[in-house]
N, C-alpha and C positions, 0 to 999 in steps of 0.2 A: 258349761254349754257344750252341746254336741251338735257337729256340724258332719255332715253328709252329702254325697252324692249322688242326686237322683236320676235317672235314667230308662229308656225302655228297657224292659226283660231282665229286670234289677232282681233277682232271687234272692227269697229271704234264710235266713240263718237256716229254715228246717228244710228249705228245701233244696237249698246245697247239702246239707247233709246226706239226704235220699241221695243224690246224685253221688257223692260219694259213695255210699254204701252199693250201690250198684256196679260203682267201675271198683270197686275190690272185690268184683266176681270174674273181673279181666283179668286173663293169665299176665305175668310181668313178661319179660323181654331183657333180663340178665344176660350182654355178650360179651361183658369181662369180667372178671374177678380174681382177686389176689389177696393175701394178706391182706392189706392196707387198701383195696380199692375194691371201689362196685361203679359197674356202667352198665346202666338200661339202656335200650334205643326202643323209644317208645313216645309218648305223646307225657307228658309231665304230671298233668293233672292224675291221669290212670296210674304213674306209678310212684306218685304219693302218695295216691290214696291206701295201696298197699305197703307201701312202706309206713302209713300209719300204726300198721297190726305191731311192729316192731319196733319202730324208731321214735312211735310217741315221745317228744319230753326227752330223746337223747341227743339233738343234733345243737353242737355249742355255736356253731356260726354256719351262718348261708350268706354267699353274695351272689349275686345274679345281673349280668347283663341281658334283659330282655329284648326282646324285638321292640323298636320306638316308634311305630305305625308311621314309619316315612313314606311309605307307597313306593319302596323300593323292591329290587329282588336282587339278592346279594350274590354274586356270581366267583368261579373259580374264571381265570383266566391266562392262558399261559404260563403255567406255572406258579404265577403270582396272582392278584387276585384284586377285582375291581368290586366298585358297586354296580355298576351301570354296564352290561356289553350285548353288543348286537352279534357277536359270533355265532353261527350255529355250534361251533367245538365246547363253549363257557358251560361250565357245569353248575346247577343251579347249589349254592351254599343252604339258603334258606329264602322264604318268600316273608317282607317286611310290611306285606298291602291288605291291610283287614277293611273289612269293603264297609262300615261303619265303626265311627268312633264310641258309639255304645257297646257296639260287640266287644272293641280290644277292651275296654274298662273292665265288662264284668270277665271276662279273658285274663287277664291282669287280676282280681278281684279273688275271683276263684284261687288262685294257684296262691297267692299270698295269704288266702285263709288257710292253707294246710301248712305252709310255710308256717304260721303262726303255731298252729300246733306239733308241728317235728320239732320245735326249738325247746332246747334245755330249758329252765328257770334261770342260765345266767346266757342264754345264747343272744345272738346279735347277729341284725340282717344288714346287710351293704345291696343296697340296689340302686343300679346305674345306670342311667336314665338321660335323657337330652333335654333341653329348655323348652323345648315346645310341651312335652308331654308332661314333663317332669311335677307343676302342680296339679295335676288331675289326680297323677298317681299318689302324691302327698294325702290329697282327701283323702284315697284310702286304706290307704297305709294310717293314719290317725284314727278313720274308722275302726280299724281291723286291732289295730299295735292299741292305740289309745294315744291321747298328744301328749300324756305326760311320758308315753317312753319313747318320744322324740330326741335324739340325741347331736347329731349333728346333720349341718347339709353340705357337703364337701362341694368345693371347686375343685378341677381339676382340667388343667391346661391341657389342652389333648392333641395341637401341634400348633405350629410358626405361624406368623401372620400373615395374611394374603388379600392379594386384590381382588377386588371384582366390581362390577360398574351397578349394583342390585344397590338399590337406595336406603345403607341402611348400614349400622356398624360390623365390623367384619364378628364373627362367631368363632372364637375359639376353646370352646370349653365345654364341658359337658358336666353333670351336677353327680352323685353319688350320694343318695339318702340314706341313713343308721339310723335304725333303729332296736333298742333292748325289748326283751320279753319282760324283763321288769328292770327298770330303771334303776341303777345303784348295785344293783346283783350282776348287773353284765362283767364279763372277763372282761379286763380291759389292764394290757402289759406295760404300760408308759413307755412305749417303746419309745427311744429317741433316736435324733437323724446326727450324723458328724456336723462339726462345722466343716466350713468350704475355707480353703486356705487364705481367701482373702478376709474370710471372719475372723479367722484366727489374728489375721497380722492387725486386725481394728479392735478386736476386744485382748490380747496381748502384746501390747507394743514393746516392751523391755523381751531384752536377753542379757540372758546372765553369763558367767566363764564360762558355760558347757553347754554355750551355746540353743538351753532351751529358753521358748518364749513363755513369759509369765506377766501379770498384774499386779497389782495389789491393791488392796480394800481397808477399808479402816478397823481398826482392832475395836473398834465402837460401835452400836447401834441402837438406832432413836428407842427412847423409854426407861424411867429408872428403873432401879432393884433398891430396894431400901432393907433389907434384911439378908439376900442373897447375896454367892462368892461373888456373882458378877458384878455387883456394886462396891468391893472390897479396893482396898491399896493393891494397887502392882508396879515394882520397882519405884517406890516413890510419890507414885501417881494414882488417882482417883478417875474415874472417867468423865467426860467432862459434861457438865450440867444439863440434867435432861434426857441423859444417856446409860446405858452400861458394856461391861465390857462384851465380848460378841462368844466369848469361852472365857472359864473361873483363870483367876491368876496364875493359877498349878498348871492349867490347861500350853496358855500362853508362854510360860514358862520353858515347856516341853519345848513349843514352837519354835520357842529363839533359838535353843539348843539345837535345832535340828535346820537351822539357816535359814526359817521361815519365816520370823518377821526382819523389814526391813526400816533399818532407822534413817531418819534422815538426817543433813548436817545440822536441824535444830533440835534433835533425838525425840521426834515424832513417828513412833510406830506403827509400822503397816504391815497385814501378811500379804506373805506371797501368793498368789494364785496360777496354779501352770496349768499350761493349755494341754498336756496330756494327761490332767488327773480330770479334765471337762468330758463330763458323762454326756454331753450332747446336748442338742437342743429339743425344745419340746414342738411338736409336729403340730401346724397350726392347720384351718379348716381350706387352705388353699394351696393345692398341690402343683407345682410347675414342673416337676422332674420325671415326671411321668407319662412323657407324650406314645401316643399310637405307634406300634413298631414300624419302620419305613416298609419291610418288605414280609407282611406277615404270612402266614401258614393258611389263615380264615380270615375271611372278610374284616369280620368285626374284633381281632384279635386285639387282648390288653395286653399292656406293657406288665413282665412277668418279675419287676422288682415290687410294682406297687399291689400286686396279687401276694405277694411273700409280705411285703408292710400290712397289708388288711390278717393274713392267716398271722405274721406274729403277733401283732397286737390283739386280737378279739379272738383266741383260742389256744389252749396248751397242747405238752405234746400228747400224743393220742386221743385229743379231743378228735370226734366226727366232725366235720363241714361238708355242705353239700353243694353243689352250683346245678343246677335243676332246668340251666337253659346253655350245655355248658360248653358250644360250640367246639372249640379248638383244644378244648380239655386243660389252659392252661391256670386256671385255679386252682383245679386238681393237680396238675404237675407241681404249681407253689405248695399247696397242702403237703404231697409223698416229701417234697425238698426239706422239711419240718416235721416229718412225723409225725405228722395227723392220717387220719383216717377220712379215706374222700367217697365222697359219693355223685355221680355223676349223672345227668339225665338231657337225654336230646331225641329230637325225634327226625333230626336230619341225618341221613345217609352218610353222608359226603362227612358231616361234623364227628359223627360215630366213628370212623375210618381214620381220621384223623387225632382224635382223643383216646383212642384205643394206644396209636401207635403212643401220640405224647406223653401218655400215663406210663408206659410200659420202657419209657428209656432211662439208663441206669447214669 
């Protein structure tokens, strides 16, 4: 079943194409480049479309926070920087007020179909969105992507709880949609996060003479082996009915000799598990650690650990990434931190100025 979003001034596949092929008769607007980095300051759409001639089918991840048609205008402000200010001095960041909700879709639409096409056969988009708009944008992103290379819909906790008397639950989060160009082919690093020292002390509660904390688990686990070592005698013993052992006898063997299994006073064996051989946890679809920097550089600035989690995980190194809406340039500054190759695209003044310098610090 294919589902769609209909609206006024909906352009069909040929005729964004013509549109395209028109703005890659528009000069680009190249104002930095280095080894490792490209920044347009230009309007998006015109300089994908020339970066089609090139980057077709080479770009392994894009993330993008795009404007969320809040009907705001994002402002510099004292140094720091507000959404809202009545200053004559506030310098305008970017304007967030599309004068209809049709316009911003195929606006949105547009730029994620060229998106679709820069992307490698294993790339992968992250686009970061707020709840209001956030299922509009899924229709088309399903449209475009297709729903089978839907892949996750991220929470992400985006600051502290707060009051206000508006009839209704407080808002703390904003959503982050992945999607693969094909589904199973995407780069994808298993990155994993530490535990938090309080996990540690709940999933290793023993300490041994030196002081490290460890576990243990059963030298057992559910299912026989009726022909395999795992199902064999070790020291005596059979494993117990239902079961086999979890490594061959030779295996376990090693273990004890090396202080890893632990007997107990009715010589019931268990290995050891230490919490500094724990490769980490696996990163689930709800991010808490990640909130808005208190005092950022650009309005809409992300927190620049969870822009280094999206570039390690969904690209290697010298893979391309591009951020194509890329404000404060700190995707790109995650990408240079790794080794990738960035590509950068804004068509705010103020953002340019700013992503230039951020790209550019050692």
């Amino acid at each position: 079943m294919s589902v769609s979003l209909v609206y006024k001034d909906k352009q069909s596949v040929a005729e964004l194409e013509k549109k395209i092929k028109k703005y890659q008769k528009v000069e680009t607007n190249l104002v930095y480049m280095s080894e490792k980095a490209l920044l347009f300051h230009q309007d998006n759409f015109s300089a994908m479309s020339n970066l089609l001639k090139t980057h077709t089918g080479k770009i392994d991840l894009v993330y993008i926070d795009p404007p969320f048609n809040t009907g705001q205008d994002f402002l510099f402000s004292n140094e720091r920087t507000a959404s809202i200010s009545n200053s004559k001095t506030d310098k305008l960041a970017y304007s967030d007020n599309f004068e209809l909700d049709e316009y911003y879709l195929e606006f949105m639409r547009e730029r994620l179909y060229l998106i679709h096409n820069l992307l490698s056969d294993c790339g992968t988009l992250y686009l970061h969105i707020d709840v209001k708009m956030g299922h509009y944008i899924k229709l088309i992103l399903d449209e475009i992507f297709g729903r089978k290379n839907f892949i996750n819909e991220i929470t992400r906790v985006k600051l502290n709880p707060k009051n206000f008397k508006r009839k209704a639950y407080g808002n703390i989060k904003d959503v982050i949609y992945v999607y693969a160009k094909n589904n199973g082919k995407q780069i994808f690093n298993d990155v994993s996060i530490k535990l938090t020292s309080d996990e540690i002390k709940k999933l290793f509660p023993k300490i041994d003479e030196n002081g490290e904390r460890y576990t243990t688990v059963p030298c057992h686990a559910p299912g026989e082996t009726i022909n395999g070592d795992t199902g064999r005698e070790w020291r005596g013993m059979l494993p117990p009915k239902g079961r086999h052992w979890r490594s061959s006898p030779i295996e376990l063997e090693t273990l004890d000799k090396q202080g890893l299994i632990e007997w107990s006073k009715t010589s019931n064996p268990r290995i050891k598990k230490y919490a500094k051989d724990h490769k980490g946890k696996k990163i689930q679809d709800v991010w808490n650690d990640f909130k808005d920097p208190q005092y950022p550089r650009y309005p809409t600035e992300k927190n620049l650990d969870m822009l280094e989690l999206i570039v390690r995980q969904s690209s290697n190194e010298d893979s391309i990434i591009m951020d194509c809406f890329c404000g404060s340039g700190s995707f790109l500054r995650a990408g240079l931190n790794n080794n990738r190759n960035v590509i950068g695209i804004d068509i705010g003044s103020q953002s340019i100025k700013i992503a230039k310098k951020n790209i550019a610090e050692k």
